[in-house]
N, C-alpha and C positions, 0 to 999 in steps of 0.2 A: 846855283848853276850846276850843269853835268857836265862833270868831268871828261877829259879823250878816253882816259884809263875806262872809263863808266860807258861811256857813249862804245869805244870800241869791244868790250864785253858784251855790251848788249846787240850788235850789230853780229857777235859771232855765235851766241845763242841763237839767234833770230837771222840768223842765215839763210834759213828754209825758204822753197820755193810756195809755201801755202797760201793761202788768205791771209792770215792769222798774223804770219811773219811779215808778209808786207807790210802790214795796217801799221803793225809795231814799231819797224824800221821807219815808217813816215810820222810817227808821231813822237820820236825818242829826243829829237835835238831843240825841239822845245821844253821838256821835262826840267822839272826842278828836283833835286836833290833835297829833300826834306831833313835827313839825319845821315850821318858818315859814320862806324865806328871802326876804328884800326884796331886788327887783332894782334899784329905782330908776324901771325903766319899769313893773314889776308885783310882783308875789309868786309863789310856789309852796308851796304846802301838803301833808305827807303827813297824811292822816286814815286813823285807824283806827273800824272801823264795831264798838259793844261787842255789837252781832248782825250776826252774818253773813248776809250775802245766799242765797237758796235755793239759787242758780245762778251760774255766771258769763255775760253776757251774748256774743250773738255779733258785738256790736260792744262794742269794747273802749275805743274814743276818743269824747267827746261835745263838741258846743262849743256855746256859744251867741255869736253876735258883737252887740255891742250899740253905739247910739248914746248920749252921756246928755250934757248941757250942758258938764259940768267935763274933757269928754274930747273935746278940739277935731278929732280924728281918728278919735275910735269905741275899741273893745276888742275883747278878746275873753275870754271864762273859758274852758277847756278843763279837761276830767279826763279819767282815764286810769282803767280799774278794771284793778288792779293785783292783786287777789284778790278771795276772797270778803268779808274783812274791810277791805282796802285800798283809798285812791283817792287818787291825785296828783293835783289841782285847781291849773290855772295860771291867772295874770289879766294881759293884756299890754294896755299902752295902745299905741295903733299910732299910726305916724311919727314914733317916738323919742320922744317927749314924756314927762315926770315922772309916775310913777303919782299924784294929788292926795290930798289928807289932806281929809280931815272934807266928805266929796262925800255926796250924799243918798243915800240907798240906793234911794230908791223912785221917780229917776227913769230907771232903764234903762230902755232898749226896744229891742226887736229889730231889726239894724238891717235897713233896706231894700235891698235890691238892684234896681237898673233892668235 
């Protein structure tokens, strides 16, 4: 089963107004989570999609980099569409810091760049 933590990652990657992001966002909350592995500074997910996507996209890497209070240095979630059925989803807190346990979901935000 997919996680909120997983489900909401991939929901802020796949934000986008495209084809591509739609198809994604309606096909995510049926996905099974294949393998989990906790790095310590994040996680990596293989999810399996139980519809396959129409196409494969011609970018293949997506990321969203986020700010949020419990992550003193920001994140980033990144996936990988790895087929039509497949997607690697990674979550990395950055400047070495501990991935947190029981952090809000709903305070990411995208971070700023000057």
């Amino acid at each position: 089963m997919i996680s909120k933590e997983e489900l909401r990652a991939l929901n802020l990657i796949f934000a986008g107004e495209n084809e591509f992001c739609f198809e994604v966002r309606n096909k995510i909350n049926s996905a099974q989570v294949i393998d989990r592995i906790d790095t310590g500074v994040g996680f990596t997910s293989l999810i399996h999609l139980t519809e396959k996507l129409s196409k494969m996209p011609n970018v293949l890497m997506w990321q969203f980099a986020f700010d949020h209070p419990s992550f003193p240095e920001g994140g980033s979630f990144m996936c990988m569409v790895l087929s039509e059925e497949e997607l690697e989803l990674e979550g990395v807190a950055l400047g070495g810091k501990d991935w947190p346990v029981g952090y809000n979901l709903d305070l990411f935000r995208e971070q700023e760049y000057f």
